[in-house]
C-alpha positions in Angstrom: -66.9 22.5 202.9 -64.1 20.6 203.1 -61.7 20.2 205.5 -58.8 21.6 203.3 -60.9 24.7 202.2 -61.3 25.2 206.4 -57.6 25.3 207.0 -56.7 27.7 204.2 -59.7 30.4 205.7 -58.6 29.6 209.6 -54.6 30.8 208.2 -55.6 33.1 206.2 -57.8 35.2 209.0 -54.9 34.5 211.4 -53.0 36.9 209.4 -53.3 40.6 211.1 -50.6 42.7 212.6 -52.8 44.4 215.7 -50.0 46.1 217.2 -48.8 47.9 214.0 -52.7 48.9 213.8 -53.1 49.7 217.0 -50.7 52.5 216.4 -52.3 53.7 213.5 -55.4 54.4 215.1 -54.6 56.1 217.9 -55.8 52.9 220.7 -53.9 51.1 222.9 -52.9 47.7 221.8 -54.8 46.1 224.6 -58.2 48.1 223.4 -57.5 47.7 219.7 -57.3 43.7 220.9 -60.7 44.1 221.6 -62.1 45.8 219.2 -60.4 43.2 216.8 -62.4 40.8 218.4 -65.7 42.4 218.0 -65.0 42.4 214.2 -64.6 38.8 213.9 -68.0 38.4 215.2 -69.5 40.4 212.4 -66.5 40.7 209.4 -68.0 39.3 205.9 -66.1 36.3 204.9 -65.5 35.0 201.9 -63.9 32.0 200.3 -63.3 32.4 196.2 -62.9 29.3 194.1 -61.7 30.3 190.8 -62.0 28.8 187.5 -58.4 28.0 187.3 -58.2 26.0 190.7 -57.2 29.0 192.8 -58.5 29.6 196.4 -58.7 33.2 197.7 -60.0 33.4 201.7 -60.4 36.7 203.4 -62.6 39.2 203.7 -65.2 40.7 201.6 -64.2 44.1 200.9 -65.7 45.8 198.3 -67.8 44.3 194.8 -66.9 46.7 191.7 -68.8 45.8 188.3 -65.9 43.5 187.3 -63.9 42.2 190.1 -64.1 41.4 194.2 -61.5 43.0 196.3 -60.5 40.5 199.1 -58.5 41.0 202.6 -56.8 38.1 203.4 -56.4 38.9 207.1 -59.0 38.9 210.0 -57.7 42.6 211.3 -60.2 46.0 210.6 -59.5 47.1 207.2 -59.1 50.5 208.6 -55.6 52.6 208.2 -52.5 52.4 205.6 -51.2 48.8 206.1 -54.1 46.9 205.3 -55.2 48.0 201.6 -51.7 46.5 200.4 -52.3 43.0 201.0 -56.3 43.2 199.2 -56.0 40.7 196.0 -58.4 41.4 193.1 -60.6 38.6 191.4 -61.8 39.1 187.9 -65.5 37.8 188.3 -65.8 36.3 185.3 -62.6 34.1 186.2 -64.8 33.3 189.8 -66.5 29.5 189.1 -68.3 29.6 193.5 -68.0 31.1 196.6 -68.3 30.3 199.9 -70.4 33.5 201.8 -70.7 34.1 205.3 -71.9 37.5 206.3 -71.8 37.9 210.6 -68.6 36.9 211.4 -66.0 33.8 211.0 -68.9 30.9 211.9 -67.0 28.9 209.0 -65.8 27.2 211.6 -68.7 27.0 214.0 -70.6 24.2 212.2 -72.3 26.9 210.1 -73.1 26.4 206.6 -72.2 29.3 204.5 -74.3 30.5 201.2 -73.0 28.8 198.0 -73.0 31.3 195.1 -72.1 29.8 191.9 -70.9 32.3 189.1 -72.3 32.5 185.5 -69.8 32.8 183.3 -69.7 35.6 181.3 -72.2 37.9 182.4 -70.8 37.4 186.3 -71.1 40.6 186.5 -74.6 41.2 186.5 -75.9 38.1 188.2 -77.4 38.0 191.6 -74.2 36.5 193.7 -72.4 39.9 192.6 -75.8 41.8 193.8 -75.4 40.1 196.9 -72.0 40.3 197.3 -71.9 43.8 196.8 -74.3 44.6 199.3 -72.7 42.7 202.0 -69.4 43.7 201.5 -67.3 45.9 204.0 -67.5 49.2 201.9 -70.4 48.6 199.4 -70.6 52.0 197.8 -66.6 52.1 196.7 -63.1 51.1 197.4 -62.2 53.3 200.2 -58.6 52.8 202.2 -60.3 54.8 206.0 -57.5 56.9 207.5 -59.1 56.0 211.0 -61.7 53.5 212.9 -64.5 56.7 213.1 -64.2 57.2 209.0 -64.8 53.8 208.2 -67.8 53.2 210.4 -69.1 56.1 208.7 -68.2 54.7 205.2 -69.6 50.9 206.1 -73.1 50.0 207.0 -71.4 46.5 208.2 -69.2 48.6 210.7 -71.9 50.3 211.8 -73.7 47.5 212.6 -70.8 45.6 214.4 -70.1 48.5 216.2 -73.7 50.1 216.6 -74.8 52.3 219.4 -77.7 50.7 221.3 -79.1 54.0 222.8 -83.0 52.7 223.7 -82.7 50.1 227.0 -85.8 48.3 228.1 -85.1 47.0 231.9 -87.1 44.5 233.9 -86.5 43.0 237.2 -87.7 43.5 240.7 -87.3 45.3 243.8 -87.6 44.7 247.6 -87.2 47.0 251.1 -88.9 46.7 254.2 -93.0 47.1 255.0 -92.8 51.2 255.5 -96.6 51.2 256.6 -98.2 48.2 258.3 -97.0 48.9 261.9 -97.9 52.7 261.3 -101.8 51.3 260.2 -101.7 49.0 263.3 -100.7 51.7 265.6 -103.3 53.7 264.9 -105.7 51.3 265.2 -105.3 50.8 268.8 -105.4 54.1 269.8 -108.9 54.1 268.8 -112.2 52.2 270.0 -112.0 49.7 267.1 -111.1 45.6 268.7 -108.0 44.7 267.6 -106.5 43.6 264.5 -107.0 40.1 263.8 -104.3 39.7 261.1 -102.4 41.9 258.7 -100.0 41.9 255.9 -98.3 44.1 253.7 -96.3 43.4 250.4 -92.1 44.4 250.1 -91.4 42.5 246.6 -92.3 44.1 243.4 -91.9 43.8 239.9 -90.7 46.2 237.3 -91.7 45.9 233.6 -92.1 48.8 232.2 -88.6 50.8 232.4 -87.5 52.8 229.5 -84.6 54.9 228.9 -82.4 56.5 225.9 -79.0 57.2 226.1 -78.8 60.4 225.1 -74.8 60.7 225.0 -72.3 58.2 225.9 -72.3 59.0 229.7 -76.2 60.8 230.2 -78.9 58.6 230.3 -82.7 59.8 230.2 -85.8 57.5 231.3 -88.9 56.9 233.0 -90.9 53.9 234.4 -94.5 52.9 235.2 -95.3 50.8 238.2 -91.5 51.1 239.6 -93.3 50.1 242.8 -96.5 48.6 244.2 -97.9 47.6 247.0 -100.5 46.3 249.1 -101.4 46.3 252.5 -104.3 45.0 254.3 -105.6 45.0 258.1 -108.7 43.2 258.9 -110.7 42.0 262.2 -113.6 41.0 263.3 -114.7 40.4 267.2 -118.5 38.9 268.9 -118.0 40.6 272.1 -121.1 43.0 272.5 -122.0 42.8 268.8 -120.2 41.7 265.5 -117.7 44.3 264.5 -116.1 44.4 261.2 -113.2 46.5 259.5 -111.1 45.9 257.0 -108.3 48.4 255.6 -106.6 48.5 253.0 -103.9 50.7 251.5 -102.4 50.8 247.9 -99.2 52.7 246.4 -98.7 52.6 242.6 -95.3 54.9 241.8 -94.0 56.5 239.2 -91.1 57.9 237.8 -88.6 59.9 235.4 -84.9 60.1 236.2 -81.9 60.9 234.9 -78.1 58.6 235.6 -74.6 59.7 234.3 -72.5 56.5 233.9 -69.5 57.1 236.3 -67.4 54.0 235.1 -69.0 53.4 231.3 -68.8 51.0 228.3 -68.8 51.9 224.7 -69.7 51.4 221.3 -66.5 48.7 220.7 -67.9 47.2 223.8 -64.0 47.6 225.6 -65.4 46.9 229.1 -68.1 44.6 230.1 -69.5 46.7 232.8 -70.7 49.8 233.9 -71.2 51.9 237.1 -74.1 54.7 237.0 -75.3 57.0 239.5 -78.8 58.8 238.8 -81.6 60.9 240.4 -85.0 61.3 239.7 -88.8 62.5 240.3 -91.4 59.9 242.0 -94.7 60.6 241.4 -97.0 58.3 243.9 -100.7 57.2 243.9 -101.9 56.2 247.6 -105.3 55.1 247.7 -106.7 54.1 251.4 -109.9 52.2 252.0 -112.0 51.3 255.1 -114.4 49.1 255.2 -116.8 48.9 258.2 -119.8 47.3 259.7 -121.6 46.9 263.2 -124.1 44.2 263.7 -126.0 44.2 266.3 -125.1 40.8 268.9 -128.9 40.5 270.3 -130.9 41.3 267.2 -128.8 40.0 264.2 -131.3 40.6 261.5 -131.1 43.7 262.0 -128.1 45.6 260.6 -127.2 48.8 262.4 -124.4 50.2 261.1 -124.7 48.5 257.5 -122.3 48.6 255.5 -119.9 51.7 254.8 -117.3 52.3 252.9 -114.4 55.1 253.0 -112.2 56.1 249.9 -109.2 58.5 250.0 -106.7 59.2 247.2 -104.0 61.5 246.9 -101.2 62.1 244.4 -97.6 62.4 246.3 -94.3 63.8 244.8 -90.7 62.5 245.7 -86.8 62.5 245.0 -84.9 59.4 244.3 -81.2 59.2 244.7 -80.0 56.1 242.7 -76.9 53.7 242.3 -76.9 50.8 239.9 -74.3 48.3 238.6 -74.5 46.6 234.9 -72.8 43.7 233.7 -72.8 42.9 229.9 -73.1 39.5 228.7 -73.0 41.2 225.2 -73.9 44.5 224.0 -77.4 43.5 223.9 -78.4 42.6 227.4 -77.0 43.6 230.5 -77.4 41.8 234.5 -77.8 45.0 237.0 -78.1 45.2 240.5 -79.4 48.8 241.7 -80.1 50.5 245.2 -82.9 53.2 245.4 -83.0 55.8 248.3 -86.9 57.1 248.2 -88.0 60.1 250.0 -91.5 60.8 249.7 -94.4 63.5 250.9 -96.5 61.9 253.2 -100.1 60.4 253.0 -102.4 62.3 255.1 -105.6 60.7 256.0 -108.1 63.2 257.7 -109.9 62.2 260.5 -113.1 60.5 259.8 -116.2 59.4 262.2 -117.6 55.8 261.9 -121.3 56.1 261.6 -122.6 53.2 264.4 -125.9 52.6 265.9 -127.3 54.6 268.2 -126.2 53.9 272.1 -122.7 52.7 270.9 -120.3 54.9 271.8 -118.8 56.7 268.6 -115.8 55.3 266.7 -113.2 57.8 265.4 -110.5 57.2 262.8 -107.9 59.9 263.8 -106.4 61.9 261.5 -102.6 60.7 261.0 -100.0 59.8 257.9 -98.1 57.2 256.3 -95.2 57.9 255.1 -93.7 55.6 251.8 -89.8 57.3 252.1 -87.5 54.0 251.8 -84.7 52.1 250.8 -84.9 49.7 247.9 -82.8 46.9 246.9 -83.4 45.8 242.9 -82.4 43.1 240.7 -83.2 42.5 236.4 -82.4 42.2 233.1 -81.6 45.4 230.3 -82.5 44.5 226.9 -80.6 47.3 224.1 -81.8 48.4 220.9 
């Protein structure tokens, strides 16, 4: 493209009159600004060499079986002001085209398709086919009283101005260690030595979060793993024989929830944020382990105590009360920050008694709870379909 064939499409899509169509449509000029702006990412362009020398730059309107109605402006073709201005090519009289369907990239170092007409059956050739198909309103000339209308009219509109509805939302999360003090506790108010060394995990990831937005402000969803941890307490000791215990305790949650966006964004993506408050229903899987053995210190080949091994699993309910915060690069991915306020039933662990070798005195694991109720700070990335 050369650069004079540039310069006539750049002035010809600088010709709109946003505040006159602002008007029309019932938005404010500020919001009718943006929408505009939306447009120009998606608009089909079109720049019409004709066989008498003539160059016609606009928009791709509408392909009948003998001509190509063009918009010389960058503006919505939407309202009564617009469908005045459209300029009507014969096809026949059409020698190329320059075609760019998603938006003005003209001018973006993108190379536009070259359709070159056959003279003079243009009519049925493929670049009519194709420039039917992408034009603005392929099915027939239509002049939309308002925005709604036409994106019901155009399959191009509808795809600028689509409504993603499915989000997909990964990140992670992190609070405090709820239950590691708790385990320790407990372990010292029985006979067992010390613990040697402990840990528990407070960072997780989240990958599997889905959710439909079911109208512009309710929001339905549900997520797998939205939390798991780990925590492990170990020891082991020589004094009067070789004692060994290691527990450890894992959380899996689950959940469904419901948000409402308080502050929200919109199909014409007018605001590139949004503030949502939501509540939902955990479902969590504790399961605790103990592992245990006693050797005996003077006659080591002989293992008293063995080996045992203690399983418990329980399925807990909850309530979550939840406040995120969304910032839109683009209508297709979103930054959020979110805090999580967790309260959850307690994990009750009956008491259990160690089996140990006879003349050691017995070894009880009282019974007591953990509780996984918390606060959690999250961080990720929405993807929008």
């Amino acid at each position: 493209m050369n650069l004079r064939t540039k310069a006539l499409l750049f002035l010809a899509l600088m010709m709109h009159v946003a505040e006159a169509s602002a008007q029309q449509t019932g938005f404010s000029t500020e919001m009718w600004s943006v929408i505009e702006e939306r447009w120009r990412e998606s608009q089909p362009v079109i720049v019409v060499y004709t066989s008498s020398g003539e160059v016609i730059a606009g928009q791709q309107i509408h392909a009948s079986s003998d001509s190509l109605f063009i918009y010389p402006g960058d503006g919505l073709p939407v309202g009564t002001q617009w469908a005045d201005d459209l300029e009507a090519v014969y096809v026949n009289e059409i020698d190329s085209v320059l075609f760019q369907k998603g938006g003005n990239k003209l001018l973006r170092d993108k190379k536009a398709d070259v359709m070159v007409f056959p003279s003079p059956n243009a009519r049925y050739s493929k670049p009519h086919v194709q420039l039917r198909n992408g034009s603005v309103y392929k099915d027939s000339l239509l002049d939309p009283p308002d925005l709604e209308v036409a994106i019901s009219q155009s399959k191009v509109m509808r795809k600028a101005f689509r409504r993603k509805r499915v989000r997909y939302s990964l990140g992670v999360n992190f609070g405090s260690d709820v239950i590691t003090n708790d385990i320790k506790s407990m372990l010292q108010g029985t006979s067992l030595p010390k613990s040697y060394e402990s840990y528990g995990g407070h960072i997780n990831g989240e990958f599997l979060d889905l959710s439909f937005r079911v109208k512009d402000r309710l929001i339905l969803g549900g997520s797998l793993f939205t939390r798991t941890s780990y925590t492990n307490v170990y020891t082991y000791t020589y004094d009067e024989g070789d004692v060994y215990y290691d527990l450890d305790v894992s959380y899996r949650e689950h959940k469904v929830y419901a948000e409402y966006a308080i502050v929200k964004t919109d199909r014409f993506f007018s605001r590139k944020f949004e503030v949502l408050a939501g509540a939902g229903l955990l479902i969590g899987q504790p399961e605790w382990r103990f592992f245990f053995s006693y050797y005996s210190y003077e006659d080591p080949e002989n293992i008293e105590g063995g080996y045992l091994y203690y399983n418990y699993e329980d399925i807990l309910l909850g309530a979550q009360i939840k406040g995120a915060f969304h910032y839109y690069f683009f209508p297709g991915l979103s930054l959020w920050t979110a805090i999580d306020f967790n309260l959850v039933q307690p994990f009750v662990i009956s008491e259990r008694e160690l089996d140990v070798p006879d003349g050691v005195s017995p070894i009880t694991i009282p019974q007591h709870e953990l509780g996984f109720s918390s606060v959690r700070f999250k961080l990720g990335l929405s993807i929008y379909f």
